[in-house]
C-alpha positions in Angstrom: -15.9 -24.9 9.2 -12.6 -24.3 6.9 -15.2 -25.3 4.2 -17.9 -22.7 5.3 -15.2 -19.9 5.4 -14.1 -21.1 1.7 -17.6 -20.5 0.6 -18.0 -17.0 2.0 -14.7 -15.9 1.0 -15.2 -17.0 -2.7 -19.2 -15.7 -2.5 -17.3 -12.0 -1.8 -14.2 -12.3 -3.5 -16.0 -13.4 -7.1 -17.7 -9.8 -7.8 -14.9 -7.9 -7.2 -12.8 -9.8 -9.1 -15.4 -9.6 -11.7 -15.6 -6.0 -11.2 -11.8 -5.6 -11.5 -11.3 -7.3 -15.1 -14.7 -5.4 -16.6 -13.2 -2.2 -15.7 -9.2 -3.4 -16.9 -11.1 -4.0 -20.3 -12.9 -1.1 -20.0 -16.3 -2.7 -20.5 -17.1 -0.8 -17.7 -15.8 2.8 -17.1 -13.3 3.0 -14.2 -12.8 6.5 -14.4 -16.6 6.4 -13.2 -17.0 3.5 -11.0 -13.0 2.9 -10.1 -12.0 -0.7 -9.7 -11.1 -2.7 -6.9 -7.3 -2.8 -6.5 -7.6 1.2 -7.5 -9.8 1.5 -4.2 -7.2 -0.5 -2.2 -4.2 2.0 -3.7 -6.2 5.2 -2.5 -7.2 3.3 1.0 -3.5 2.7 1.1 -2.3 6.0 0.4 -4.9 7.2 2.6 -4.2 5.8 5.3 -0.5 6.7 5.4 -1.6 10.3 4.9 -1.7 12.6 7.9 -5.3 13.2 8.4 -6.5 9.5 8.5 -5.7 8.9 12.1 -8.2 12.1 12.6 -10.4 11.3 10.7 -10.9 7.7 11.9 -10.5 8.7 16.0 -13.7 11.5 14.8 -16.0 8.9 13.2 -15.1 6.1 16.2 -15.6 8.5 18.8 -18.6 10.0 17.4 -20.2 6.4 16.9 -19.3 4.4 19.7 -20.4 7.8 22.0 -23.6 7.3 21.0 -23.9 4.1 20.5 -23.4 4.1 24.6 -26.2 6.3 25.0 -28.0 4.5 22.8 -27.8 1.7 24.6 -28.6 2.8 28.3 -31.9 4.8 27.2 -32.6 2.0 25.3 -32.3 -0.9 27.5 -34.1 1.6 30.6 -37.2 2.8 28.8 -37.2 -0.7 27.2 -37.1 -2.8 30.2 -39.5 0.0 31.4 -41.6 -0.1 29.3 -42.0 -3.4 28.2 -42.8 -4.9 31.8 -45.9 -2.3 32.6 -48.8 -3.0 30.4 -50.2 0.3 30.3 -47.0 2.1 29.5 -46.4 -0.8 26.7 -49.9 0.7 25.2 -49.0 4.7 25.8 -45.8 4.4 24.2 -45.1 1.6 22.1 -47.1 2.9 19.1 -45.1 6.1 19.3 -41.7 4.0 19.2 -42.8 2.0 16.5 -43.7 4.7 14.5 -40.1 6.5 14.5 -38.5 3.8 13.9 -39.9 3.9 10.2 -38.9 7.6 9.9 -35.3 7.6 8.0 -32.5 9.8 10.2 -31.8 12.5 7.1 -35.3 13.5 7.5 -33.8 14.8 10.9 -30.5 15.6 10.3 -30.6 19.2 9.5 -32.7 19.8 12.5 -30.2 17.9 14.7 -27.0 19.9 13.3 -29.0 23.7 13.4 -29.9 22.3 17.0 -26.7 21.1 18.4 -24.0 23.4 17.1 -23.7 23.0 13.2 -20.2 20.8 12.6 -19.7 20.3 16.8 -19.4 16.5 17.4 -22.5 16.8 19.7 -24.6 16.6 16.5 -23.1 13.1 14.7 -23.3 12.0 18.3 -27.4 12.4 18.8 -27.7 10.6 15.5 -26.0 7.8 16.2 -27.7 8.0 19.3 -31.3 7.9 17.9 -30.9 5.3 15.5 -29.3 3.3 18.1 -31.9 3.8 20.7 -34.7 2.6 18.9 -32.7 -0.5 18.1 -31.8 -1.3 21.6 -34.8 -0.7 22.6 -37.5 -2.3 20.4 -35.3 -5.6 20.8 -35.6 -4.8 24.6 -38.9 -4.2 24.9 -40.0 -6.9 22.6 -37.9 -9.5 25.0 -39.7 -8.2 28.2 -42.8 -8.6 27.1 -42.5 -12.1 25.9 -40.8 -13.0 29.3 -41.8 -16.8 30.4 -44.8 -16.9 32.9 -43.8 -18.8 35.1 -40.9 -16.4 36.2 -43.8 -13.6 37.0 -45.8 -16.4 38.7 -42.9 -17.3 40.9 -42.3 -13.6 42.0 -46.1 -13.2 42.9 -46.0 -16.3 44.5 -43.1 -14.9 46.8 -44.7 -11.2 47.1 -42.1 -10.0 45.6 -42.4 -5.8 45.2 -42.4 -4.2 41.8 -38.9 -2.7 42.0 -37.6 -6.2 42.7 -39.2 -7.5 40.0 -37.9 -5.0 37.7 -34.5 -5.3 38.8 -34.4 -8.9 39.6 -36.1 -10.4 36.7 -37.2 -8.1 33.8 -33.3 -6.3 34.2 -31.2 -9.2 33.8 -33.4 -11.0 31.2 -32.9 -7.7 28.7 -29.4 -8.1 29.1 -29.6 -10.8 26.8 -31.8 -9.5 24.2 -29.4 -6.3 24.9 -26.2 -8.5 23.2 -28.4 -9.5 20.3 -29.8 -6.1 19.8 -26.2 -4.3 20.0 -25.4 -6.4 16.2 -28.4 -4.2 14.7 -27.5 -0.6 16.9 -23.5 -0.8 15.8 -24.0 0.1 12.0 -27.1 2.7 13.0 -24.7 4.8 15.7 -21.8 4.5 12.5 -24.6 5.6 9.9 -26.0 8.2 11.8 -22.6 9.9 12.7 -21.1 9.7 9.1 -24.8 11.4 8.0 -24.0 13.9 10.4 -20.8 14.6 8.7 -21.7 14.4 5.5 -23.9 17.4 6.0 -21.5 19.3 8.6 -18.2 18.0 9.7 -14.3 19.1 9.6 -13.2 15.8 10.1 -14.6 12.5 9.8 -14.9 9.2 7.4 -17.9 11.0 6.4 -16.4 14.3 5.7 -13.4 12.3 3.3 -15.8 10.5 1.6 -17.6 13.9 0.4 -14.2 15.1 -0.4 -13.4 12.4 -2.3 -16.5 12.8 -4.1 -16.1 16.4 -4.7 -12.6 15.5 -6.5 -14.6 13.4 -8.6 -12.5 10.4 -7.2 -14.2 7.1 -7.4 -11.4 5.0 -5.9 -11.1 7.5 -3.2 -14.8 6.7 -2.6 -14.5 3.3 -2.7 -11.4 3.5 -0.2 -13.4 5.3 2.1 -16.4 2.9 2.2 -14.2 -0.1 2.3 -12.8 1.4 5.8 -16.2 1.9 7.2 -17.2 -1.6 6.4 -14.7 -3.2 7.6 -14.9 -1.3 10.6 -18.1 -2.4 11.5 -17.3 -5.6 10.4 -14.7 -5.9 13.2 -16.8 -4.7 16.0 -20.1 -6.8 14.9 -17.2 -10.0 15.2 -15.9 -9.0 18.2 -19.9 -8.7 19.4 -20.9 -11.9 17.8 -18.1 -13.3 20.3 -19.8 -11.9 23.4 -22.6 -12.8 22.4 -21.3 -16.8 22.4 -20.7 -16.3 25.8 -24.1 -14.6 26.6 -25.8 -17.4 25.1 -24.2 -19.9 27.4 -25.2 -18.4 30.3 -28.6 -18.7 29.2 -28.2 -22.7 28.9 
């Protein structure tokens, strides 16, 4: 295990320390692409600066908001969904299909619709791309249920609503876990979008700034935050999901 973490560590440390000596040389230009430990100054001063606490409270609310609403549609309509065989064929192909569509092309329409720079804009775009995350993974579960489960139901008369609730319910909860790993960065990405185009505050809004200052390690600062961000929550999901996957033993 050490060993494994060794591995990873040196796999993501070796570019950037790459990166850093090119650009102390200046066989690559800094003042361009900014450097490592120039990134980590700016994230540093940044986040001792006033408006960081803002800014990351905005982007966190704004994500994880609809990353719950995401999630409910997503695990209804795809529990729905994916145990009726006729809605499967109405509305799958209509699913699929917007899944392929990237969240810019809706972006403007989303802030014009929903207040401009209000937070109820960033919040519908991370709740789209979320959505369709949750619930193709849901969806796709239910309908590959095991057959003998639906045997045993029929075989016991059970109603539709039971089996719903009883059977095709809890058995998305644990495609639900895995599907969360996939919806977390889509709720961050669509709300930092969503600020990128109209926001006061916001990870998203900073990074533009940054970029309108022509400040590369300010950029980099910026990005390195978001990562690790989602870094931390995808961990903190892989745990639940260690647990999930237990319960399934």
């Amino acid at each position: 295990m050490k060993r494994e973490a060794l591995i990873r560590l040196s796999i993501i440390s070796v570019p950037f320390i790459l990166w850093q000596v090119l650009g102390d040389f200046n066989i690559i230009p800094s003042y361009l692409l900014g450097t490592p430990i120039g990134a980590l100054n700016a994230l540093f001063d940044y986040i001792r600066s006033p408006t960081a606490v803002e800014d990351i409270k905005t982007t966190l609310f704004e994500a994880l908001s609809g990353l719950f609403i995401g999630v409910i549609f997503g695990i209804s309509l795809g529990t729905v969904i994916g145990s009726s065989s006729s809605l499967s064929r109405i509305f799958s192909p209509i699913f699929s299909s917007l899944i392929g569509i990237p969240k810019i092309v809706f972006a403007p329409f989303v802030i014009l619709a929903f207040g401009g720079i209000s937070p109820i804009s960033k919040i519908f775009l991370a709740s789209y791309g979320s959505f369709l995350m949750v619930f193709h993974t849901v969806y796709s579960g239910v309908r590959v249920i095991d057959e003998k489960y639906l045997r045993l139901f029929e075989v016991y008369k059970a109603s539709k609503f039971k089996v719903l609730t009883k059977l095709f319910l809890p058995y998305s909860l644990f495609w639900l876990i895995s599907s969360l790993r996939l919806a977390l960065p889509m709720a961050f990405t669509g709300s930092i979008v969503g600020e990128f185009l109209a926001g006061v505050r916001g990870l998203g809004v900073r990074f533009i700034y940054y970029e309108s200052l022509f400040y590369p390690d300010g950029v980099l600062a910026v990005t390195f935050l978001i990562v690790a961000t989602i870094i931390g929550f995808v961990t903190l999901l892989q745990g639940v999901e260690k647990r999930v996957l237990k319960w399934k033993k």
